[in-house]
Phi, psi and omega in degrees: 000141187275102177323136186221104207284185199271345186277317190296305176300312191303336168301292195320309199267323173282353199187327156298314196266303160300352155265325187299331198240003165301127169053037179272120177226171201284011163260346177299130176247152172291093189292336191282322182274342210037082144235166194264166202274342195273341140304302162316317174292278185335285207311279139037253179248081154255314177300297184323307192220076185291348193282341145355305168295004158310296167255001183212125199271150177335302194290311169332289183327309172286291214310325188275002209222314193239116192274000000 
């Protein structure tokens, strides 16, 4: 498994996921799923870079992300 630092995460949560998530708002919907984009997105890449969990658990994720 490929190592995933502690500077790596600090990107990931500072500075990948809040651009990905710019001007996203909790009412934007998916036409293809009808799910919300700002949820879709989290998951998204979270699947993309799963070792995030490493240091931070799911719900961290939503309670810190989806509004």
């Amino acid at each position: 498994m490929k190592e995933f630092t502690q500077e790596q995460f600090n990107e990931f949560v500072g500075e990948i996921l809040p651009q990905q998530l710019f001007h996203v708002m909790p009412t934007d919907i998916d036409e293809e799923t009808g799910i919300r984009c700002d949820e879709l997105i989290l998951i998204q890449c979270l699947n993309s870079r799963p070792e995030v969990l490493r240091y931070k658990n799911l719900s961290w994720f939503v309670e810190n992300f989806i509004y």
